[in-house]
C-alpha positions in Angstrom: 13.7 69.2 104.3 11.2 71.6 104.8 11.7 75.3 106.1 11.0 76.2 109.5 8.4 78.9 109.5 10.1 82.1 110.5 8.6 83.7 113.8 8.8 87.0 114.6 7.5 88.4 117.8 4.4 90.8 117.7 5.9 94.1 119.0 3.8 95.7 121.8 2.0 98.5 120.8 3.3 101.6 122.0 1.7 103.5 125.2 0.4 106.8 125.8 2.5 109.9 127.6 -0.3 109.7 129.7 -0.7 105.8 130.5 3.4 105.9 130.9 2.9 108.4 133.3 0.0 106.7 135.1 1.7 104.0 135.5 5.4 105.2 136.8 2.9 107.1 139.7 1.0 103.4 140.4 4.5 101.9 140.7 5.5 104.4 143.9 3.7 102.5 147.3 3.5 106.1 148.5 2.0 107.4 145.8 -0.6 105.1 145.2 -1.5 105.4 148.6 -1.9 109.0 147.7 -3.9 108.0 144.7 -6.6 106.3 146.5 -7.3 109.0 149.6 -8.0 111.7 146.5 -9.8 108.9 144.5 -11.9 108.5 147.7 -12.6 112.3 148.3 -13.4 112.1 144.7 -16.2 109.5 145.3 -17.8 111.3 148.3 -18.2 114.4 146.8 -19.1 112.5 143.7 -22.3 111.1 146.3 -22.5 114.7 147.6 -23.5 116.0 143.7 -26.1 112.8 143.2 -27.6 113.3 146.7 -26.4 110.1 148.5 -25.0 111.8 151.4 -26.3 111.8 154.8 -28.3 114.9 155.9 -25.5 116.8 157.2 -27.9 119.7 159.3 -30.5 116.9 160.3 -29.9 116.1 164.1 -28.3 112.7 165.0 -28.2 112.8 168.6 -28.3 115.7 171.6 -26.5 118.7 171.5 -22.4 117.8 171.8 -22.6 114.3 172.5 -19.2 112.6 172.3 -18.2 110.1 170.2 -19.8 106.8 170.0 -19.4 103.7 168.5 -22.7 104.6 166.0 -21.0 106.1 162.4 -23.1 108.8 162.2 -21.7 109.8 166.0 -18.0 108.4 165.6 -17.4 111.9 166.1 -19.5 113.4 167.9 -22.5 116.2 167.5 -22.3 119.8 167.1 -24.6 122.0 169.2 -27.9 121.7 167.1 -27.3 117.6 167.3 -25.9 117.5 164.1 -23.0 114.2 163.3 -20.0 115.8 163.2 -18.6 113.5 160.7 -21.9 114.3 158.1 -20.8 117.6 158.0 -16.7 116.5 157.7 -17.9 114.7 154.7 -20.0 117.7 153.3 -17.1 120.0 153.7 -14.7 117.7 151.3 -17.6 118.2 149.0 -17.6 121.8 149.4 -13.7 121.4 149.4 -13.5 119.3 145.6 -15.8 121.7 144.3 -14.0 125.1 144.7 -11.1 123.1 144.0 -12.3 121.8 140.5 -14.2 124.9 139.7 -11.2 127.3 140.2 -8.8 125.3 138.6 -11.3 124.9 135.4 -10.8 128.8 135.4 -7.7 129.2 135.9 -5.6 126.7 134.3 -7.3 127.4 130.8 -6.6 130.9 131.2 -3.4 131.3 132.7 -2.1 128.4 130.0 -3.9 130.4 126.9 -1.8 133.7 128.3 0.9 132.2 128.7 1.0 130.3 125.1 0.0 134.0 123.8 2.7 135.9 125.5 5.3 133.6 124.8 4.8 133.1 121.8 3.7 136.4 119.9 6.0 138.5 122.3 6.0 142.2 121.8 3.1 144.2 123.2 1.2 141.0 123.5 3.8 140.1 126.1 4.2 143.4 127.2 0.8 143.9 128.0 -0.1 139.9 129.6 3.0 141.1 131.8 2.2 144.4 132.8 -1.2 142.5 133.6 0.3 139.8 135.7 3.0 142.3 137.6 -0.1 144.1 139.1 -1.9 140.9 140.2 1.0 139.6 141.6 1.8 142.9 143.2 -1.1 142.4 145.3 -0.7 139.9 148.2 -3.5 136.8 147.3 -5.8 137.2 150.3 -6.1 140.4 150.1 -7.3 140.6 146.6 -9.1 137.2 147.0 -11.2 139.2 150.1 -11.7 142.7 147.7 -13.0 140.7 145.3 -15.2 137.9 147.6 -17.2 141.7 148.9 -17.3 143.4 145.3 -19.1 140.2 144.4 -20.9 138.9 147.1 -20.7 136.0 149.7 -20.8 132.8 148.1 -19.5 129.9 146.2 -19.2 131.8 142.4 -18.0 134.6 144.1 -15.4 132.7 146.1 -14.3 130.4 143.1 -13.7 133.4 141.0 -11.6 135.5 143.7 -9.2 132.5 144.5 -9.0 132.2 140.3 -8.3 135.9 140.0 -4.7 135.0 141.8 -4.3 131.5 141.2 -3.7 132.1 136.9 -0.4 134.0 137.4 2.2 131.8 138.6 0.8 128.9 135.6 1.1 131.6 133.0 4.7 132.5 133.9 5.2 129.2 133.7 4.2 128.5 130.6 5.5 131.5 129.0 9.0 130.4 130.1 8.8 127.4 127.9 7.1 128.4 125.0 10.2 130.9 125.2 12.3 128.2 125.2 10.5 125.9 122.5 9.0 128.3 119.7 12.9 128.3 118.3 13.2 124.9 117.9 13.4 122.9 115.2 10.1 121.6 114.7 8.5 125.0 115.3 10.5 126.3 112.4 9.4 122.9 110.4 5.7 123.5 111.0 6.3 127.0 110.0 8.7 126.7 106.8 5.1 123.9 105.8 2.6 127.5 106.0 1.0 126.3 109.8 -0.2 129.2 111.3 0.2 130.8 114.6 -2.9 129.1 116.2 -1.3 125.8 114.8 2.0 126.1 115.8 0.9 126.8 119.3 -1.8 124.4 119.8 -0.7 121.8 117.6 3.1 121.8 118.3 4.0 123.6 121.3 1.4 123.1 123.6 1.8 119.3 123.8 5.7 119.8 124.6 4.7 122.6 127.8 1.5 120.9 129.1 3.4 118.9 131.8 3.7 122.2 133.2 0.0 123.1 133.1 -0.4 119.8 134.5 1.8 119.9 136.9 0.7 123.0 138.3 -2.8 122.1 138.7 -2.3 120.4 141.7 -0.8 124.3 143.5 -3.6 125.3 142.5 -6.5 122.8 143.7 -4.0 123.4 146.8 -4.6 127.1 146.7 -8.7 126.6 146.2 -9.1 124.3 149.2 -6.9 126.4 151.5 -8.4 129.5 150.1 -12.3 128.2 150.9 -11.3 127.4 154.5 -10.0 130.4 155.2 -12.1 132.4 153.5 -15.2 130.8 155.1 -13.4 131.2 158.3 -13.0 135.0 157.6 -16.7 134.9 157.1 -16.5 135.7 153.7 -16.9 132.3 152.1 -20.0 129.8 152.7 -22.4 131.0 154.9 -25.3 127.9 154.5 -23.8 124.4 154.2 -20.9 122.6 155.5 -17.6 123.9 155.1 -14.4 123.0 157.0 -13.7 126.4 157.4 -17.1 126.8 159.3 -16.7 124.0 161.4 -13.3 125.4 162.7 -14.5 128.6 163.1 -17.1 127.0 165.6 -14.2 124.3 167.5 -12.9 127.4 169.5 -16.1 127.0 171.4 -16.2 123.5 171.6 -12.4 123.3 172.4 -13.1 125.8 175.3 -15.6 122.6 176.4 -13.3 120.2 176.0 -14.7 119.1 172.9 -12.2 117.6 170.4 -13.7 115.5 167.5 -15.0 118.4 165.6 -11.6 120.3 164.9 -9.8 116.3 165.3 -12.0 115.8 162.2 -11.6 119.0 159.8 -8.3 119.0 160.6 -7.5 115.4 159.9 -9.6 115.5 156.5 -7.8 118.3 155.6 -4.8 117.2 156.4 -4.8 113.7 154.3 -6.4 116.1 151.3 -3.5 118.6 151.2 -1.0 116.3 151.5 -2.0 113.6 148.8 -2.3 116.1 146.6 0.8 117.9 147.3 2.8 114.5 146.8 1.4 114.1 143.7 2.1 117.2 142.3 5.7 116.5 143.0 5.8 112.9 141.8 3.8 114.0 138.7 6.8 116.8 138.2 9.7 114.1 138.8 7.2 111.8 136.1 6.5 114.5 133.5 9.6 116.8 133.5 12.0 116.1 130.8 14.5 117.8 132.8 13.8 116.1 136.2 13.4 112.4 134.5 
């Protein structure tokens, strides 16, 4: 009798922290739903940066037309003729952009003080939290609007003043739990094998904080979008282009004529921006937190 051939079932190959975490967010309705609406403001100010958007200043119609059924008049024009919803969509352009160019400033730098302070501690933390008591000192629109004048209207300027405030509460994060982690035992293990400090930190403890880096991101492309628009609407922020903040600046005259789908519009897109990102941020906390999962 001859011997069965012994089976053994191929195990599945192991997933990614990252594809695990992907998918526990895909698996939430809600969040999915979430997913998409920033995916989608992702892909129109993705057409924004190649040039397939609509004109947003060339004239559609007459001067405050109300809403037709024609999408470039779905809601409305402005005073110069302009489609109301062109301009919406430029604005979520405007909108990504801060957003993404702040948090490429601040994240990095907040998570690289943080790591530093945490880690080396003594003047080094002394001085990154002497540093960080007299930002935070300093209520954030205030400093964000010293800064916007020192360096001029515009979108660098603006990017860099909503930065300026946005690094602090990510560094004290992450300072917290390199606190916690460079006593561990693997940290001493790396360290009894000769790895040196830029190792330890980069290699070892950095992978066990960044849920916090990553988590935080989302505050702060929170904080950049909500900065621009009120910024702008200080008059301090974009002053050629669309912005949301400019076009509710200019609904209180249209309101005062009765005129809704401008601020209806900025609102709403603002609205279903902030909010998507806000439940992601906590589902992506309740995901990546050891101590919340």
């Amino acid at each position: 009798m001859s011997a069965m051939p012994e089976l053994h079932a191929a195990a599945p190959a192991p997933r990614s922290a990252a594809r695990e975490a992907l998918a526990a967010l895909w698996a939430r309705p809600h969040i999915r739903a979430c997913l998409v609406v920033v995916a989608l403001y992702g892909l129109v100010a993705t057409c924004g940066w190649l040039g397939l958007l609509p004109d947003a200043e060339a004239a559609v119609g007459g001067a405050q037309d109300p809403p037709g059924w024609h999408l470039a008049t779905l809601l409305g024009t402005d005073l110069l003729g302009r489609s109301v919803l062109w301009r919406v969509l430029a604005g979520a352009q405007t909108a990504v952009t801060i957003g993404l160019a702040t948090t490429a400033l601040a994240v990095p730098f907040g998570t690289a003080l943080g790591l530093a302070a945490g880690y080396f501690g003594g003047w080094v933390d002394a001085v990154v939290n002497w540093v960080y008591s007299v930002v935070a000192s300093v209520p954030d629109i205030l400093l964000i609007t010293a800064i916007s004048y020192a360096m001029g209207k515009g979108l660098a300027s603006m990017c860099v003043a909503i930065a300026a405030t946005s690094w602090v509460g990510i560094m004290r994060l992450v300072r917290g739990e390199v606190l916690r982690h460079k006593g561990s035992d693997y940290v001493l293990a790396a360290r009894s094998v000769g790895a040196g400090a830029g190792r330890v930190m980069f290699s070892e403890i950095l992978p066990n904080v960044v849920h916090v880096a990553i988590v935080t991101t989302t505050l702060v492309l929170l904080a950049a979008i909500k900065g621009e628009v009120i910024l702008t609407w200080l008059g301090l922020g974009v002053q050629d282009g669309a912005s949301w903040g400019l076009l509710i600046a200019g609904a209180a005259q249209d309101l005062t004529n009765d005129i809704w789908g401008p601020l209806a519009g900025t609102v709403t897109a603002m609205f279903l921006l902030i909010y998507s990102l806000s439940a992601i941020g906590d589902a992506l906390r309740d995901v990546l937190d050891p101590r919340v999962a």
